[in-house]
Steps between C-alpha positions, in 0.01 A plus 500: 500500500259219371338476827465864547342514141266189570384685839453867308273252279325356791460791639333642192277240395341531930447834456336418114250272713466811819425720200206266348359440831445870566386529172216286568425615829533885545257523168253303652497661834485837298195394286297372806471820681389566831529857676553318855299626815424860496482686813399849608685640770172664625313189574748194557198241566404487116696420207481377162620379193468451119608187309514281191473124459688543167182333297390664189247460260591588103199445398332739735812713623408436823760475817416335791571657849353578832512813740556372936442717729585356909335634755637466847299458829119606484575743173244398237439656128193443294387340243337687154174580625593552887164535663361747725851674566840440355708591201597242247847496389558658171818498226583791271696306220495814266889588520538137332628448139406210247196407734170544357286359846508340815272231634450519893364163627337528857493208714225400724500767796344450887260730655612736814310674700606780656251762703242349304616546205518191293860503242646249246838430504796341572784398822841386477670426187252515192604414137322713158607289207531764180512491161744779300361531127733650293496682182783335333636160654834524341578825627618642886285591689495679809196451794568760706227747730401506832276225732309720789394243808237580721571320844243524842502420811307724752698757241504529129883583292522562131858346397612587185815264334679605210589218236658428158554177308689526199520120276455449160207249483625226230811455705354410822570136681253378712576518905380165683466662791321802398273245294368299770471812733278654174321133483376535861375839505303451172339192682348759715356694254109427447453403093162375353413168645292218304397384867257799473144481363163692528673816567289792598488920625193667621500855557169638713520901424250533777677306764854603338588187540708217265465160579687163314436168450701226372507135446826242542582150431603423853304650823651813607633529836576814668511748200509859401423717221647853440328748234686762311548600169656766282233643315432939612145338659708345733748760587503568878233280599513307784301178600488326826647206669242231284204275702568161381288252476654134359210230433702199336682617152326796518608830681348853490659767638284867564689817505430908583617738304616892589683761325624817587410628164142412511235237513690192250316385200651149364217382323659349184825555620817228485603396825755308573479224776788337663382138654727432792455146655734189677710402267307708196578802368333656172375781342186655276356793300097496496266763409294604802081496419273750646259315729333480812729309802304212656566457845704185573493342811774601694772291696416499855658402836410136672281662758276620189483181345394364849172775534397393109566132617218563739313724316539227171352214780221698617346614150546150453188397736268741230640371112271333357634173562367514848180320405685118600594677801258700621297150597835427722499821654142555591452122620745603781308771609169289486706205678598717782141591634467406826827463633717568714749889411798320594371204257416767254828651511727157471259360195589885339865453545466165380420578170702805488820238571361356264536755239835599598642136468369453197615859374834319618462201266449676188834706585684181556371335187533847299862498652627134370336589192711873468847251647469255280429772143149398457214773463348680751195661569202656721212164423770271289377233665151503366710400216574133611183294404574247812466845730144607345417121562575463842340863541188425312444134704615670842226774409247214376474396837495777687186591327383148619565526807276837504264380331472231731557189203749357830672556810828374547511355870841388633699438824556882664843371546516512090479854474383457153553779280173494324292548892484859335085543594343289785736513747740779700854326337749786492646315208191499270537857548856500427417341122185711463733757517746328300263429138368849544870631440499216205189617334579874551839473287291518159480834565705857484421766688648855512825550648544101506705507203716755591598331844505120312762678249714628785479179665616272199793758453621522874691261730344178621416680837326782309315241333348345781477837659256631232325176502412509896383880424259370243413268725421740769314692286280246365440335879385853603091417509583213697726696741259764535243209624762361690580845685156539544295194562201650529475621182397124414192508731351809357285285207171341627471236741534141312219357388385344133692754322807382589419206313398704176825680541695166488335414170553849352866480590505113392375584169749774440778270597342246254497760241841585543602092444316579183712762439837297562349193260457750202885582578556133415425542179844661432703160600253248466264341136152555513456149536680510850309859541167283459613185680586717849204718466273191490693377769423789729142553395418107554707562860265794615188309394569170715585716795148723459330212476623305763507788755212681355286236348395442139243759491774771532760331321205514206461868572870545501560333177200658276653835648847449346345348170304816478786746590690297246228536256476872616838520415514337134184721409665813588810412291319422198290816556819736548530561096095530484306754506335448785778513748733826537822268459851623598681627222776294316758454642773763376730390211824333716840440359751255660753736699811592277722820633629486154213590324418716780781744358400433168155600540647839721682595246266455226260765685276285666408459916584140659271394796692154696258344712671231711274244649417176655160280487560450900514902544211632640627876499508442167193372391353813671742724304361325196128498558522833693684715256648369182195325413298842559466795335679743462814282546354288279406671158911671612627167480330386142646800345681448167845689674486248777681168495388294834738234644484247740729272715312167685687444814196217569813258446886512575626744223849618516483752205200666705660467779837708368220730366369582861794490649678808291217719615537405866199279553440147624112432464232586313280687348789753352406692223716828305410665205754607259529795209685709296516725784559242763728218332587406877155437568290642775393202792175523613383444876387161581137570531421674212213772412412642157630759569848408535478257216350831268769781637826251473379446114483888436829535656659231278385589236554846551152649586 
């Protein structure tokens, strides 16, 4: 009897523990509800479900769940604002007790397109997180309605599922599983990102058009930008698949807009922007302003960047930094009279190889540079003071040689590469047309920029690509000769004025090694300045007077005291009264993108000039325009604030400037306003009339 009492006793204190156990667990299954997979008989490819994680908030009387929907094969749904075509899913919570609202939170969607028709939405399995707020935490309550699916393929099905949750809030446990399944879908959910900056809507009523800007931290790679928003302007309007254009941090995205209902007005209006990226994921409300959509210039395919390679090269032969070159150019021509066509043609292509080669080098230095995380740029070497040296002695004696201060005589087997002028050596052509690529790359031309950009952004191959189409393109007066020799034998027979022409030519070429030792001055003291520039003065005297004699090494030297002289009296003269001076120069303030912002949103208009002492471009933007009326009275205004960046010298925060808008070289100038805060680029030859009309429009003229 004792052991059948001491097993009853057992027995009871086992089931005791059984009874805890399910105690602890059925409750907490109960309070973390989940209405499994729903199903409609009618469409077997879709179903869904509603759960909770068993998280809730006192303080807020929030609960924390998410709605799943799985979608098998090609079935999609959409996302809140679906696009073109498409019907978001909705849920009709009203049959619910104790719940006062219900927070739908939308992951990032994909686009479809269909026919044409460009969706938002979702494949597969996709994940809403929720939030249940309820009217009284400590009571039941009872989430309970009816979720209606929308699911496409080549057809459309609405799929209604009936559901019902009943749990009393303050007596929910929380569900690991259902918590990290909520925890990944609200990763996927855009939220406001501090990455973000310089966020901006334009809406063009004219064009009916909306187009977006934003700035972030790290470059963006391949990203999109969707537009909705809830307010009635927005109801039913559509907008179009976006152009995007990415230059750096910077990304703008242009948009069309239609409507059934009518012609959309969203001036003003709150849109909401979702910034889909690699790896980034965010989202933003801005106020669209009413203004006037500058073109941007489009992405385009290789083989356009190829035909403004070539176009770039060949406006390149009329900047005005062909002066230096011009001598080069022209000497060949005068060089070729009385020769032989097939002569003709090989010195042509000569030079052209020339041009192409050396087109080659600056892609191969501009490459190690880009490999190796340094700056890069359309000119950047002009910024080296041992590369203006070596240019500025190499161009000092060419303008000896054609001026005839020496002739360099050495074995033919030599090949020297300064037999550039008395003789038929292919490879003096092959330089000449070598330093007139050098002394070109001061310069931007039109379309140049635009090709250089693409280039520094592409694939090594694309790179050098570009490079040889510049090349091309710049060679094209020498290929023309060279395709038809006789074009060279069409000036007058030689005779005296070929020597005249020499001297013209060698004096230009001596002007531009004038030209390169003012550049100096950025690297080196004035007493060096002075030192070198006695140096070469003393060198060109000797050589006059020992090939020319003393008598014209006299004439030569009063003539460069007086031009000197001429050139001090003028100076002093310039604030006279005697002398129509240029005016002052305008009021410059050291580049700061900071204050740029400041100064936008204080009302004012921003003018960034970005320039370089070696650019020749623009000095001619400077003395041709800003300097000129009515650019120039524009510019003094008391609503203007002008800034400048000096790229003369390697500058990395100028160089980050340039490179957010897309552009390696100089002259790049954008004006900024309340009504532009992007800023509006200017083309890189500039006229007053740009400069005048960009101001208006940033301003809001």
């Amino acid at each position: 009897m004792k052991n059948i009492s001491r097993f009853f006793k057992q027995a009871q204190w086992l089931i005791g523990i059984l009874l805890l156990v399910v105690w602890a667990i059925v409750p907490a299954h109960a309070q973390t509800p989940d209405t499994g997979w729903l199903t409609n008989p009618a469409h077997p490819p879709v179903k869904a479900r509603v759960a909770l994680t068993g998280n809730a908030n006192e303080s807020t009387n929030a609960v924390e769940g998410f709605l799943e929907i799985n979608l098998s094969g090609d079935w999609k749904t959409y996302w809140r604002s679906p696009g073109e075509g498409g019907v978001a899913p909705t849920l009709n919570w009203q049959a619910s007790d104790n719940i006062k609202d219900v927070d739908w939170q939308w992951p990032a969607p994909q686009r479809f397109d269909l026919l044409g028709i460009d969706t938002l939405g979702y494949t597969g399995d996709i994940i809403f997180p929720i939030t249940l707020y309820v009217e009284d935490i400590n009571k039941p309550a009872n989430f309970a309605g009816t979720l209606t699916v929308s699911s496409c393929t080549t057809v459309c099905v609405l799929t209604d599922y009936e559901f019902e949750l009943a749990f009393i809030p303050d007596n929910l446990k929380p569900n690991a599983e259902l918590l990290h399944t909520h925890a990944q879908a609200a990763s996927q959910v855009p939220k406001a990102s501090p990455q973000l900056k310089n966020i901006s809507a334009v809406w063009d009523d004219t064009k009916q058009q909306l187009q977006v800007s934003a700035s972030k931290a790290v470059n963006w790679q391949s990203p999109d930008i969707i537009v909705d928003g809830s307010s009635d302007a927005l109801t039913d309007v559509a907008f179009s698949v976006p152009t995007i254009s990415v230059n750096g941090e910077t990304v703008t995205a242009t948009y069309s807009a239609s409507s059934w209902m009518g012609k959309p007005a969203l001036a003003d209006e709150a849109i909401k922007l979702t910034f889909i990226d690699r790896d980034f994921l965010a989202e933003q409300e801005v106020s669209a302003k009413a203004e006037t959509i500058v073109e941007a210039v489009p992405d385009f395919s290789f083989a356009s960047a190829i035909a403004f390679a070539l176009l770039g090269g060949l406006i390149l032969n009329i900047m005005p930094c062909v002066l230096p070159v011009l001598g080069l150019k022209l000497s060949s021509v005068v060089t070729a009279q009385g020769l032989a066509k097939v002569e003709i043609r090989k010195q042509f292509l000569a030079s052209a190889a020339g041009i192409l080669f050396s087109f080659w080098l600056l892609a191969a230095f501009l490459l190690i540079l880009k490999l190796t995380g340094n700056a890069i740029g359309w000119g950047i070497q002009f910024q080296s003071p041992l590369f203006i040296g070596v240019m500025m002695a190499i161009t000092a004696l060419f303008a000896a040689n054609m001026l005839g201060l020496f002739e360099i005589r050495l074995p033919s087997s030599a090949n020297t590469w300064l037999a550039t002028r008395g003789d038929n050596s292919y490879v003096g052509h092959f330089i000449q047309g070598m330093f007139a690529t050098l002394l070109a790359t001061p310069c931007s031309a039109p379309f140049l920029g635009t090709a250089v950009a693409f280039a520094f952004t592409a694939s090594t191959p694309t790179l050098f690509a570009i490079f040889s189409a510049l090349a091309v393109g710049m060679a094209l007066p020498w290929l023309l000769v060279a395709a038809m020799p006789s074009l060279a034998t069409k000036l007058p027979k030689p005779g005296a004025w070929m020597n005249r022409v020499k001297w013209l030519f060698g004096f230009m070429m001596l002007a531009t090694s004038v030209w390169l030792l003012t550049l100096l001055a950025n690297h080196l003291s004035l007493l060096w300045l002075i030192i070198l520039s006695f140096i070469v003065i003393a060198f060109f005297i000797i050589r006059t007077h020992k090939v020319h004699g003393k008598k014209t090494a006299v004439i030569v030297s009063g003539v460069g005291i007086l031009l000197t002289a001429v050139t001090l009296v003028t100076a002093s003269l310039t604030a006279s009264k005697w002398v129509t001076p240029m005016p002052p120069d305008l009021a410059w303030q050291k580049l700061d993108e900071s204050r740029i912002a400041q100064e936008v949103n204080a009302g004012n208009t921003v003018f960034v000039d970005v320039t370089a002492d070696w650019c020749i471009t623009c000095k001619a933007n400077k003395i041709g325009v800003l300097l000129q009326e009515p650019a120039y009275s524009r510019l003094k205004a008391e609503d203007m604030v002008t800034f400048q960046g000096d790229w003369t010298s390697p500058n990395g925060y100028v160089t980050d400037y340039l490179r957010k808008y897309g552009r390696y070289g100089v002259p790049f100038n954008i004006v900024y306003g309340p009504a532009a805060p992007g800023g509006i680029p200017l083309p890189v030859m500039l006229s007053s009339e740009d400069v005048i009309r960009a101001i208006n429009h940033a301003k809001g003229g």
